[in-house]
Every structure is written in C-alpha cells, then in structure tokens.
C-alpha positions as CSV (number, residue, x, y, z in Angstrom):
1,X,200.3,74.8,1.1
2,X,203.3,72.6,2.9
3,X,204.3,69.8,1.3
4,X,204.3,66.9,3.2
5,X,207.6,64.8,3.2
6,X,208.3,61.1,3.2
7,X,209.4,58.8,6.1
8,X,212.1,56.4,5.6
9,X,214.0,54.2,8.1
10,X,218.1,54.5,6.8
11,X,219.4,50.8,6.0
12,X,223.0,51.4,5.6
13,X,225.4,54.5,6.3
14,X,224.6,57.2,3.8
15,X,225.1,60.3,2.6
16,X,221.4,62.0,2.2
17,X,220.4,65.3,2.6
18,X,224.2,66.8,3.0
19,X,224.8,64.6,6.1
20,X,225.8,61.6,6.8
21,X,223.0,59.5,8.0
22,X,223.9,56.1,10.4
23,X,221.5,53.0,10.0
24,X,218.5,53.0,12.3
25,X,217.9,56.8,11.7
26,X,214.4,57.9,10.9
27,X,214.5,60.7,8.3
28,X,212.1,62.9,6.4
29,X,213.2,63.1,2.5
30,X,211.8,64.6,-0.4
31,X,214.9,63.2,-2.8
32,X,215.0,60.7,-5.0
33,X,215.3,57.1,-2.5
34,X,217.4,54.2,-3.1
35,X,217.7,50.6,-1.8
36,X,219.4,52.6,1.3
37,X,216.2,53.7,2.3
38,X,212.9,51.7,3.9
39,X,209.9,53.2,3.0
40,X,207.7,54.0,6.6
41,X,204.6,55.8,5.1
42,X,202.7,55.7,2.4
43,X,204.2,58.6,0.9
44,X,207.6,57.4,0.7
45,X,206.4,54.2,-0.6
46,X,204.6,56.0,-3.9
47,X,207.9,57.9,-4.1
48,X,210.0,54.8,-3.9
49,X,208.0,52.9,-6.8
50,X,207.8,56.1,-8.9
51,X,211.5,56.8,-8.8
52,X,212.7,52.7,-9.2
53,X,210.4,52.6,-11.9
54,X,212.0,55.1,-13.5
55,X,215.8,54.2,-12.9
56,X,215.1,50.5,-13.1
57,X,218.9,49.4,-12.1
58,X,220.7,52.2,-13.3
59,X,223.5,53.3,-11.0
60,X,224.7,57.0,-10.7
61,X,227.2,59.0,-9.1
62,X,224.4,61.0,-7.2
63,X,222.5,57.7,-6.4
64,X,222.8,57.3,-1.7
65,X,223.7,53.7,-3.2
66,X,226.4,54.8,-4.9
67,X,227.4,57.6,-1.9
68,X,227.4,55.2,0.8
69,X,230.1,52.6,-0.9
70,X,232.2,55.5,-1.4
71,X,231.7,56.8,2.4
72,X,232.3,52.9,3.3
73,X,235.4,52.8,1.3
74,X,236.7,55.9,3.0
75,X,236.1,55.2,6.4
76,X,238.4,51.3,5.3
C-alpha cells in the first residue's frame, strides 16, 4: 500500500527533508511540521494538529523552527 504524503506550502527558509527549502516551495512531507510549514491538504492538516498537540510550545534542536534560525543566522 503507498502511503500517501502531506502537502505543505514552506513559510520561511528551512532545512526539511535534508535540503534546504526557500519560501513559496510546495513540498510533500511525512516529518513532524512546524510553524515553517502551511498545511495544503487535509492530510497535512491532521498531521499538523496531531504533532502541535503533542509538542504544545516546546522547542528542539531537530524542530525546522529551530533549523531555519540557525540557517538564517548563518547566511547573516
């Protein structure tokens, strides 16, 4: 059976996926999203609500949040 992945529009420049993702793109992502991300199906939307509601604010080094500001700091 192939999993079906969710649709987000990219918000800010991020690190997902092992690339480095510019604002605008349209990915496919089965990870974990983050406030980087806009939900575009109804899949990613479930995913989004599952996985916030889970973190609730928490902030970790593997969070895209937490990626981008890094890949923003470098580029500075």
């Amino acid at each position: 059976m192939r999993r079906i992945m969710a649709k987000y529009k990219v918000l800010t420049r991020s690190y997902i996926g092992g690339k480095v993702e510019e604002p605008g793109a349209i990915i496919q992502y089965d990870g974990n999203p983050s406030s980087n991300l806009e939900p575009l199906d109804a899949a990613a939307e479930k995913k989004m609500a599952e996985y916030q509601k889970q973190v609730g604010q928490r902030i970790s080094a593997s969070d895209p949040r937490f990626i981008a500001r890094m890949i923003e700091k470098q580029g500075q």
